[in-house]
Legacy VTK file of the C-alpha trace (Angstrom):
# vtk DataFile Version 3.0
C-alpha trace
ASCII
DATASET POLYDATA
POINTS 110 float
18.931 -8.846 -20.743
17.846 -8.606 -17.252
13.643 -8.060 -16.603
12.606 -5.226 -14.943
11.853 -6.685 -11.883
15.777 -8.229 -11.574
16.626 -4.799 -12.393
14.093 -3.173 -9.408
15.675 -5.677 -7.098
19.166 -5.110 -7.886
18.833 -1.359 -8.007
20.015 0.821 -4.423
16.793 1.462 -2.837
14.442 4.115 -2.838
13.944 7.153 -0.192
11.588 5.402 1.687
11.535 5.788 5.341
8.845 2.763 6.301
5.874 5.233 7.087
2.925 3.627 6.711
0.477 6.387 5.978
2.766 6.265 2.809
2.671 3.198 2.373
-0.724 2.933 2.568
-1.488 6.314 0.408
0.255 4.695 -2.528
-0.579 1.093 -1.901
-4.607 3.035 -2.183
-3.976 4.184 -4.868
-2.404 1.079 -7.222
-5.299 -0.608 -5.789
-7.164 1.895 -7.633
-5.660 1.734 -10.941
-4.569 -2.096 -10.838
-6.502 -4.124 -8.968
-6.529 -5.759 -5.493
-4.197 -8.397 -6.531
-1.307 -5.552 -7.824
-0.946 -4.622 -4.376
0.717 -7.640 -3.739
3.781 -6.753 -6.055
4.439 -3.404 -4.284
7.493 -2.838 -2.403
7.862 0.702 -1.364
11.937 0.011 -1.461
11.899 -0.640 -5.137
8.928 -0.409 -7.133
7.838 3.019 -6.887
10.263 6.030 -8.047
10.550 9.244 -9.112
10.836 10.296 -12.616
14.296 11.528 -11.965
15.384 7.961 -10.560
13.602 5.963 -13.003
15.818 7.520 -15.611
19.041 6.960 -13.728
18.128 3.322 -13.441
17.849 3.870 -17.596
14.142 3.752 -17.484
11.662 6.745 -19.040
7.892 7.248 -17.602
5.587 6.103 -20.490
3.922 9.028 -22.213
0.495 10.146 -21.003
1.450 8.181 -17.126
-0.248 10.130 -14.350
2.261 9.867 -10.980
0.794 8.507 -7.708
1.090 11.367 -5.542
2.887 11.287 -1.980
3.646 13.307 0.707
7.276 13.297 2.606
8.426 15.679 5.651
11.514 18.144 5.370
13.611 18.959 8.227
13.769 23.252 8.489
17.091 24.432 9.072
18.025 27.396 10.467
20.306 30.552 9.761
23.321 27.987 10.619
22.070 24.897 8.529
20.949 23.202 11.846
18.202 21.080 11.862
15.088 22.649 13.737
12.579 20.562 15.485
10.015 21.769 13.161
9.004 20.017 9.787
7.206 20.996 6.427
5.340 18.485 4.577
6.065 18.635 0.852
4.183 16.686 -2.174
6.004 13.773 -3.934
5.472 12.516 -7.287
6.173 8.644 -8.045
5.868 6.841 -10.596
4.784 2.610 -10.218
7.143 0.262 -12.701
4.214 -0.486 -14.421
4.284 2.891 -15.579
7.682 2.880 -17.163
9.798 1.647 -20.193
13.397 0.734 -20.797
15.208 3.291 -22.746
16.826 1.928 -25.731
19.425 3.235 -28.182
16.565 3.437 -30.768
14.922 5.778 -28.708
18.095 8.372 -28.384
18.322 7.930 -32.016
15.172 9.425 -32.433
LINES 1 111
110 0 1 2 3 4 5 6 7 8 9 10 11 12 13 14 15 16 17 18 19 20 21 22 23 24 25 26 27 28 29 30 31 32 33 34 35 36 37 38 39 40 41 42 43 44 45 46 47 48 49 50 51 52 53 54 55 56 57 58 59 60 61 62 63 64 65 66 67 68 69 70 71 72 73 74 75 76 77 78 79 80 81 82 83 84 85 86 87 88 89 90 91 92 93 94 95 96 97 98 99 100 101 102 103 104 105 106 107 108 109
């Protein structure tokens, strides 16, 4: 059975574009809720997801987790589905991989 951090490294990456004001948001905030030394693990590529990719890598969100909150831009299209030059910032929700547990077939049982 492979860890979860084999599994976070073999797994396609993440949306992640490299900006570093969200980089730096989240790497803020795991700093808040882990320590100094957590920041160390993060890797933007691979470590933090949403809910909806966790669970597609067979992972769940562990009850009562509160997501580290983000911000990403989204292009506006027009009447024709062409990309404007104007952007919209929208709110992301991510979750850290300390924050989530591997589903097992005890848990569908359930």
């Amino acid at each position: 059975m492979q860890s979860i951090k084999e599994i976070i490294l073999d797994s396609p990456v993440t949306a992640y574009t490299g900006s570093e004001t969200t980089r730096a948001m989240i790497e803020e905030q795991i700093k808040e809720r882990w320590g100094e030394t957590e920041v160390k693990n993060f890797d933007p590529r691979h470590s933090a997801r949403t809910f909806k990719s966790w669970l597609s890598l067979g992972y769940r969100v562990r009850k009562g987790e509160k997501a580290l909150k983000s911000i990403t831009y989204v292009d506006v299209k027009d009447s024709q589905g062409n990309v404007t030059s104007k952007k919209y910032k929208r709110p992301c929700f991510l979750f850290y991989y300390r924050q989530v547990e591997k589903i097992t077939n005890k848990d569908n049982n359930e």
